[in-house]
N, C-alpha and C positions, 0 to 999 in steps of 0.2 A: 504494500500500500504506500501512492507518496505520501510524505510530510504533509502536502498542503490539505491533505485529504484527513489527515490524521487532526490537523487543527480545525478543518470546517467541521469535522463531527465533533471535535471537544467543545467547542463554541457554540453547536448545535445543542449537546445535552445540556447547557450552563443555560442557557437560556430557557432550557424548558424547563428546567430544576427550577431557575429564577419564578417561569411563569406558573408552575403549579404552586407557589409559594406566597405568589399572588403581588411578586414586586418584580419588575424589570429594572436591566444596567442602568438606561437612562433616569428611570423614576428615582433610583437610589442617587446616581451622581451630578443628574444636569437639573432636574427639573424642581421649581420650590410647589411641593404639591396643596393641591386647595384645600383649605378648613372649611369651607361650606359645608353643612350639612351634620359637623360632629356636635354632638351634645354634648358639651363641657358642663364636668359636675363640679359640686363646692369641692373637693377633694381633690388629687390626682388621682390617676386611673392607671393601672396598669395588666396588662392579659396574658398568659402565655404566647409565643412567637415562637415558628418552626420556619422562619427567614434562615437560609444557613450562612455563614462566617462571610464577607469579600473583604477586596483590598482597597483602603484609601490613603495616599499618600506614606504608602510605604509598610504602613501598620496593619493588620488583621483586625478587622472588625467582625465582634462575634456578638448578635443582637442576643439579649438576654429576655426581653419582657418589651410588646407593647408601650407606650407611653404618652398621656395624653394630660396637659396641666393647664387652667388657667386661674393665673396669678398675678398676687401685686408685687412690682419692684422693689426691693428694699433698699438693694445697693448694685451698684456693677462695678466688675473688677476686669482692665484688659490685661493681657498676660506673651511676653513678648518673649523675655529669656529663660525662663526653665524648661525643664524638660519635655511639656504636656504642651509647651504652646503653639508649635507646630501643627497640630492636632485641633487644641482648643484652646485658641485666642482668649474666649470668653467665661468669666464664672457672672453667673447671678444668683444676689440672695432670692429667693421667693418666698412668699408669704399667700396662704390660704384659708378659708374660712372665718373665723373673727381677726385673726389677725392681718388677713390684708386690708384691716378698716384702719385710717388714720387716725381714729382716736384712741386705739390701742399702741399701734407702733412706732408715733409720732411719739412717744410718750419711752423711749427707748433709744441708746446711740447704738448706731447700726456699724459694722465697719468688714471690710474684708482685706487678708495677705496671706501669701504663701497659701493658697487656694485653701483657705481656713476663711469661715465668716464668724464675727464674734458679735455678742450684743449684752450690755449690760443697762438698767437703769438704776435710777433712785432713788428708797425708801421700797416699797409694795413695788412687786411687779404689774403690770398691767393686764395681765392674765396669768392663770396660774401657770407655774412652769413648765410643766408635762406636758400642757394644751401649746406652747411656745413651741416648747419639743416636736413637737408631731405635725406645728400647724407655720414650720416654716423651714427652709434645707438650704444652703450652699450646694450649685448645681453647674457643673462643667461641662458646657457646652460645645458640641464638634459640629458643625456647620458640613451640611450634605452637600452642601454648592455652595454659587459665589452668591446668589440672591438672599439664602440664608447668612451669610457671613456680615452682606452687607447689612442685612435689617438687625444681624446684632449689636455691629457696631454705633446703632442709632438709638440702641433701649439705654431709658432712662431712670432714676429712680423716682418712685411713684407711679410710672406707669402700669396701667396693665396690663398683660402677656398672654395670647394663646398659641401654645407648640403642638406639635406631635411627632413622633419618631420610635426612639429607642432606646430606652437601658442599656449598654453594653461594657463588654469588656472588650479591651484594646489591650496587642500585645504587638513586638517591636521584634527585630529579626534579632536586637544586640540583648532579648530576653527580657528588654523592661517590660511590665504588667501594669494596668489600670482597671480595676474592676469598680463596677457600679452596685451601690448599695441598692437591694430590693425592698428596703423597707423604709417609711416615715418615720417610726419611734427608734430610731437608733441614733447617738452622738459620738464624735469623737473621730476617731484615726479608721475610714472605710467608712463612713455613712453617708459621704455625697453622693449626690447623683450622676454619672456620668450619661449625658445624654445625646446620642446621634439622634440631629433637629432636619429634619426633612422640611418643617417648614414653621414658621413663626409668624405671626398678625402682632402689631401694638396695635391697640385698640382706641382709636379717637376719643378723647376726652369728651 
């Protein structure tokens, strides 16, 4: 069999692999896909995914989970020189449920470094802690295209945000790993979210 033959059939079953999976090359790498039509809950969302692993910019992307969020800004962080930023330019804090209301998180200094968000107040919290915990993440963002890339670099804090994509884990040929935390109630070292954005809306004031 030639070579060239041997690559139109690999290309052939990737693609179908792709379409029985219910995403094409292009959908995942050029196109910013539409939010019309998804019902964004107070919460985020996320479902099992049988999307399999591809390549972006060098790293293996393996979708973990569905992912569907809308939220309010808290803070944005761009991210140039470590190691993730190739990848993911972008951290945002998000905030959901009571806590994306200003009268809660206005009430709170908000701040982001070293893809860590911190946030402390004054006297009484403004909700209980637990409900903070669960009802706001530092969330590292990898841009599916240039259209998502560019609407990140335009989010603000206070605005509000609808995405969808992916959870995923990202792994590098030199064996660095980035895994995405699957859960809301966890803090600390692993509970970000690591999310391939297929596409992003700010939402008109």
């Amino acid at each position: 069999m030639k070579p060239k033959t041997i690559v139109l059939i690999a290309l052939t079953v990737l693609g179908y692999n792709l379409y029985q999976h219910g995403v094409t090359i292009n959908d995942i790498k050029h196109q910013q896909q539409p939010l019309s039509g998804i019902q964004f809950k107070k919460v985020p969302e996320q479902s099992p995914t049988n999307i399999p692993p591809f390549t972006d910019n060098n790293h293996t992307i393996t979708p973990l989970a569905r992912f569907t969020i809308r939220a309010r800004v808290l803070s944005v962080e761009q991210y140039r020189f470590d190691r993730a930023a190739v990848i993911a330019p972008v951290d945002l804090a998000l905030a959901w449920g009571r806590m994306a209301d200003p009268v809660y998180y206005e009430r709170m200094d908000v701040s982001q470094s070293g893809r860590w968000y911190f946030y402390h107040w004054a006297g009484e919290p403004p909700l209980p802690q637990q409900e903070i915990l669960e009802s706001s993440a530092n969330m590292h963002m990898i841009p599916a295209n240039d259209a998502v890339r560019n609407i990140l670099k335009h989010v603000r804090r206070h605005q509000m945000v609808r995405l969808k994509g992916f959870l995923v884990e990202v792994n590098s040929p030199d064996g660095w790993r980035w895994r995405s935390s699957l859960r809301r109630d966890d803090s600390g070292d692993g509970a970000c979210e690591v999310v391939y954005v297929e596409a992003i809306d700010i939402e008109a004031n």
